[in-house]
N, C-alpha and C positions, 0 to 999 in steps of 0.2 A: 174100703180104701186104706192102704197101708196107714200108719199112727206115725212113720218118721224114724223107726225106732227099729224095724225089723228088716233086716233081705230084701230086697224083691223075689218073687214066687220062684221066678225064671232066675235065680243066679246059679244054677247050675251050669247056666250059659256062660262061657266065658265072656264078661264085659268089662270094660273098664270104666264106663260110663253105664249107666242105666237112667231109664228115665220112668218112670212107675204113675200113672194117673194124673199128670200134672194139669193143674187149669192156672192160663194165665190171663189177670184182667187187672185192668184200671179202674178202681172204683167199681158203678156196675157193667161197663164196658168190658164184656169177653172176647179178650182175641182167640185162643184155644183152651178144648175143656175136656179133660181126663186122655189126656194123649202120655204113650209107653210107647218107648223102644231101649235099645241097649245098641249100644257101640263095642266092635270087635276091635280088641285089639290091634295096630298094624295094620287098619283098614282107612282107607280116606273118605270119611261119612258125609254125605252132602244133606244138608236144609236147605230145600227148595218150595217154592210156591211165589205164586204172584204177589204185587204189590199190597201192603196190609194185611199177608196172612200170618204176621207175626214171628217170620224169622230173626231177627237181631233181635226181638223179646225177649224170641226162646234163647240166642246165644247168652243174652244177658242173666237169662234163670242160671243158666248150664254155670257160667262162671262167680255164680252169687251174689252179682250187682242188685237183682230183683229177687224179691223173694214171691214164692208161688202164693198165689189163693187158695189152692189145696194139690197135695200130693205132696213127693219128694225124688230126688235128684241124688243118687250113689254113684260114690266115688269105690271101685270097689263093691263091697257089702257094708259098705259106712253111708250114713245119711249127710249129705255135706249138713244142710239147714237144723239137723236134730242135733248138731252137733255143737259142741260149746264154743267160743269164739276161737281160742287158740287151737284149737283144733281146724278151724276153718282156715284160720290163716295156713299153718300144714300143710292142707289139702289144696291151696293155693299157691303155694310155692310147688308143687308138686307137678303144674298144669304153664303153659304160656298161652299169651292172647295176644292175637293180632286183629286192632280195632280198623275202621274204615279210618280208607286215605291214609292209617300208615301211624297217625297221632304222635309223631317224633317231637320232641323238645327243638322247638328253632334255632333257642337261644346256643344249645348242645351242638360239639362233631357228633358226627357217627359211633364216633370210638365213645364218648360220654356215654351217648344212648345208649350205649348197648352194656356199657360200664356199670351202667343204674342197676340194673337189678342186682349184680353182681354184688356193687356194694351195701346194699341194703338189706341179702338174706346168707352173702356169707363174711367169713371174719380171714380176709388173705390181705398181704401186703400189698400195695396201693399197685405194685409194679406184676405181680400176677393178674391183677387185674385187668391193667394193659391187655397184658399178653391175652391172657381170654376173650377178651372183647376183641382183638385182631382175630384170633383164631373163629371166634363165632359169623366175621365180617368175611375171613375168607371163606367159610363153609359157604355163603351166596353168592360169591365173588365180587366180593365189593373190599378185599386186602388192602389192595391201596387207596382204599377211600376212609380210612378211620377219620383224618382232619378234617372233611370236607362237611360242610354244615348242609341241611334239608336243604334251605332255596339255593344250592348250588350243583345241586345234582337232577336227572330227571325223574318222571312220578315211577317210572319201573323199581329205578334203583330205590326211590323212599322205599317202595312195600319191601323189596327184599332186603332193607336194614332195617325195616321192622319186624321182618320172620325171624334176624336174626338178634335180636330184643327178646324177642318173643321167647327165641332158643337158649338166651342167654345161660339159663341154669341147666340145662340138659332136661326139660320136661319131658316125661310118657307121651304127652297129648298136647296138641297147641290146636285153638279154636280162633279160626281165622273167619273176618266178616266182612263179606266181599272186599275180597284180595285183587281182583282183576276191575273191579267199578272204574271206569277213567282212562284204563292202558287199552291202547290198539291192542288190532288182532296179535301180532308178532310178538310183540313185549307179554302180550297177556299168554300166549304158550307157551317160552319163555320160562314163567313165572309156574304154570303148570308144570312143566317141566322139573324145575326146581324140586316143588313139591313131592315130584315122584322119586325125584332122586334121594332128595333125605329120608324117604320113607322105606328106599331099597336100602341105604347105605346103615340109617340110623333105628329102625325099627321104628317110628317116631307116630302115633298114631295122630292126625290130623280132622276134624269136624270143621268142614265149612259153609260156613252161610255164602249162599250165590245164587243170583237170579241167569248165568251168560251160560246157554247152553252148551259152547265151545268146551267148557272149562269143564260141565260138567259130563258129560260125555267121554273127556281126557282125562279124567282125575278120579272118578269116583268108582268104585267098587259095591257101596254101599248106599243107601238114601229114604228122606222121607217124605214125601209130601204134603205141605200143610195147608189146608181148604179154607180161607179166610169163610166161606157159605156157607160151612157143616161143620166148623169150629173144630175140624177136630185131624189127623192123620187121613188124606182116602187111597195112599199109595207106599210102598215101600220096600225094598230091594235095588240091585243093580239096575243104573238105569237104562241101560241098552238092550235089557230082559224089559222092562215095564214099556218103552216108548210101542214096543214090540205085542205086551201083552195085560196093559192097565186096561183093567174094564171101565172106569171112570173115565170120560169124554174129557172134562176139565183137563186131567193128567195129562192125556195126549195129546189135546190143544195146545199145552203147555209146554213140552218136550218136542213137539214138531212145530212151534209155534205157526197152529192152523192148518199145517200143510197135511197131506196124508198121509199117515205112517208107513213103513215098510212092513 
């Protein structure tokens, strides 16, 4: 097992993420144990698996909220957790996160929330900052909504002023955790949609946790499957290659939820 300290084996791979033997538990509660993969750049990576297989765990490893029971998590060829604090902060500011339902300040416009980061990791006059946080609201199309406080808009438009939170610093990667949990069919394509757009426009490499097949089907290029029964990855690539050709029943109970595959 890596020490925290060196590469991963595979970074010859280009990743911008890697994830190297991680086990994640609570006390002696294992949700997964010794799970790898790597995130491509410019790719939209999905965490999926049923309920309690530890997706939003692992979001939360991914962005340094939890720390692992054993392995490590590269950013790069740097180890986030082997790394000293100010360093981690760095490699945090370097990333955005888009949490469930969206997490906006109430009390905050639009234009505030998205204002926040802004003025907490860089040093611009109060009035570029404006302007930024307009420009990041128009990138979702929510321009003319900077004023408008969370309870005065719908739950579509919260998450896409939260992507654009999320975007606020111009991050490589934003890790989103279910994005679409609550939005109808429309709104939640919509919102996929989005996703693909900033990913064409912006290069903007995207990891999301999501249980709605819709979304993942539409969105992902990339993917992993997590086995809450065998604690560990039992599927992984494009999911429209796997519904297709996962040997694992689970998988494709999962992706066809029951039905029989094509």
């Amino acid at each position: 097992m890596p020490s925290g300290s060196e590469p991963p084996a595979a970074a010859a791979e280009a990743a911008v993420v890697s994830v190297e033997r991680l086990t994640m538990a609570f006390g002696e509660r294992v949700l997964q144990q010794d799970i790898s993969f790597r995130v491509r750049p410019g790719s939209v990576f999905v965490v999926m698996g049923g309920s309690g297989s530890g997706k939003s765990t692992l979001l939360r490893h991914l962005v340094g909220l939890q720390t692992p029971a054993a392995g490590a998590v590269y950013y790069g060829e740097e180890s986030f957790f082997a790394a000293p604090p100010e360093r981690q902060d760095a490699i945090r500011a370097s990333f955005g996160v888009m949490y469930q339902q969206g997490a906006l300040w109430s009390s905050m416009t639009l234009g505030e929330n998205v204002a926040l980061p802004l003025q907490e990791r860089v040093h611009l006059p109060p009035h570029d900052v404006h302007e930024l946080a307009l420009l990041k609201l128009a990138l979702v199309g929510l321009g003319d909504f900077a004023d408008y406080y969370p309870a005065e808009i719908s739950g579509g438009m919260r998450k896409r002023a939260a992507i654009a939170r999320a975007m606020a610093l111009d991050p490589a990667i934003v890790f989103l955790d279910e994005p679409s949990a609550g939005l109808d069919p429309l709104t939640s394509r919509r919102l996929d949609d989005l996703l693909l757009e900033l990913r064409a426009s912006l290069g903007t490499t995207f990891v999301v946790v999501t249980h709605e097949l819709a979304s993942i089907f539409a969105i992902a290029d990339d993917s992993v499957f997590l086995d809450p029964a065998t604690r560990g990855i039992t599927a992984r690539g494009d999911p429209e290659r796997l519904v297709r050709e996962a040997a694992d029943p689970t998988v494709r109970a999962f992706l066809t939820r029951g039905e029989v595959a094509p």
